[in-house]
N, C-alpha and C positions, 0 to 999 in steps of 0.2 A: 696504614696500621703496622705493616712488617718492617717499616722504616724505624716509628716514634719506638718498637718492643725493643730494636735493635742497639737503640740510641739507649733506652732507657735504662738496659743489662749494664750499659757501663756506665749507670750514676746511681748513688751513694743514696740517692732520698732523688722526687720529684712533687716540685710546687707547680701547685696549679692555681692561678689568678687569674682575674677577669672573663671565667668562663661560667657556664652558665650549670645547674645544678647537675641537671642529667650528662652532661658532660665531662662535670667533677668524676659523677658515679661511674660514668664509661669507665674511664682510664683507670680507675682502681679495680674495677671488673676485669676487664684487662691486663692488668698487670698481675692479679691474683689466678685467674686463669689461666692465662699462657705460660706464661714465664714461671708459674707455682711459687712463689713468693708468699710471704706472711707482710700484710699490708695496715699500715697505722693510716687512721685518717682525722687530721684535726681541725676542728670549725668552733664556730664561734656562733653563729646564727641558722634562721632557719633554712638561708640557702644552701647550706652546708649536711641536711639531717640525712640525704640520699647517700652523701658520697660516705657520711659517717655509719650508715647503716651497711651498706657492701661489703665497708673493711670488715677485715680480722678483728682489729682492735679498734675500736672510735673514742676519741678526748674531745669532750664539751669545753668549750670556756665560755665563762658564765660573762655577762657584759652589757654593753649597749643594744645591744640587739637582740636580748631578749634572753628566754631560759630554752629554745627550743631543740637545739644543739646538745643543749646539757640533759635533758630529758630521754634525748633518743641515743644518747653515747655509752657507753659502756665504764667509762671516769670520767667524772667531772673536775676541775679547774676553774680557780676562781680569778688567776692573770696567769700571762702567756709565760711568765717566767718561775714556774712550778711545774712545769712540764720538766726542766731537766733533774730536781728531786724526780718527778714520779718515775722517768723511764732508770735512773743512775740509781737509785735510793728502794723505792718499793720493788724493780724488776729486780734487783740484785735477793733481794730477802724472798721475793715471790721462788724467783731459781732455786735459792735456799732451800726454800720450806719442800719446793717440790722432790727437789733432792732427797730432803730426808726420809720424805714421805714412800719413797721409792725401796729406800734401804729397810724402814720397816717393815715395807710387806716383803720384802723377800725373808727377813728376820722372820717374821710373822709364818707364812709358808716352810719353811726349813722346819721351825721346830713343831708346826703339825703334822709336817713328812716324817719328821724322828720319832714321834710321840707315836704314830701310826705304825712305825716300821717296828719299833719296839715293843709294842702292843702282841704285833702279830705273830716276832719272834718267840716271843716268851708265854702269851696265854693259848 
């Protein structure tokens, strides 16, 4: 285990094929635990709903194999090549909006710290 964490720290992404469900789920267990990482996990089928439920983030793609994937994932995809819209296109606007959303409450906060402060000065 202290091996694959140590191998793992110095790669970019990790595919896991030909491994069995609870397996999938380990290693993303794993890698979100130890290491504190924020973890995507994407499947296509029902062998895939473990390892898509662990992550942080889970991407269904909808397919030959059924809807079981898409059901328990948190976005669904309907082919594998919509994934780089949703992570380049929607993350970018998601960052956006959070953003803004940050600045208004501090907007927000300030002027009912002023409204309050001038209240108190003055009545």
């Amino acid at each position: 285990q202290d091996l694959f964490l140590s191998l793992t720290e110095q790669c970019c992404a990790v595919l896991g094929c030909r491994a069995t469900p609870l397996q999938k789920a380990y290693i993303v267990r794993i890698v979100k635990e130890q290491l504190k990482m924020h973890t995507l996990a994407i499947g296509d089928g029902a062998n895939d709903v473990s390892m898509i439920q662990t992550a942080d983030i889970g991407v269904g793609i909808s397919g030959q194999e059924g809807m079981q994937a898409v059901m328990a994932a948190d976005f669904a995809v309907s082919r594998f090549r919509f994934i780089e819209r949703l992570l380049l296109v929607h993350g970018h606007w998601c960052y956006d909006r959070l953003a803004r959303m940050v600045l208004h409450f501090f907007y927000k906060n300030a002027t009912f710290v002023f409204v309050c402060f001038w209240y108190q000065l003055f009545c």
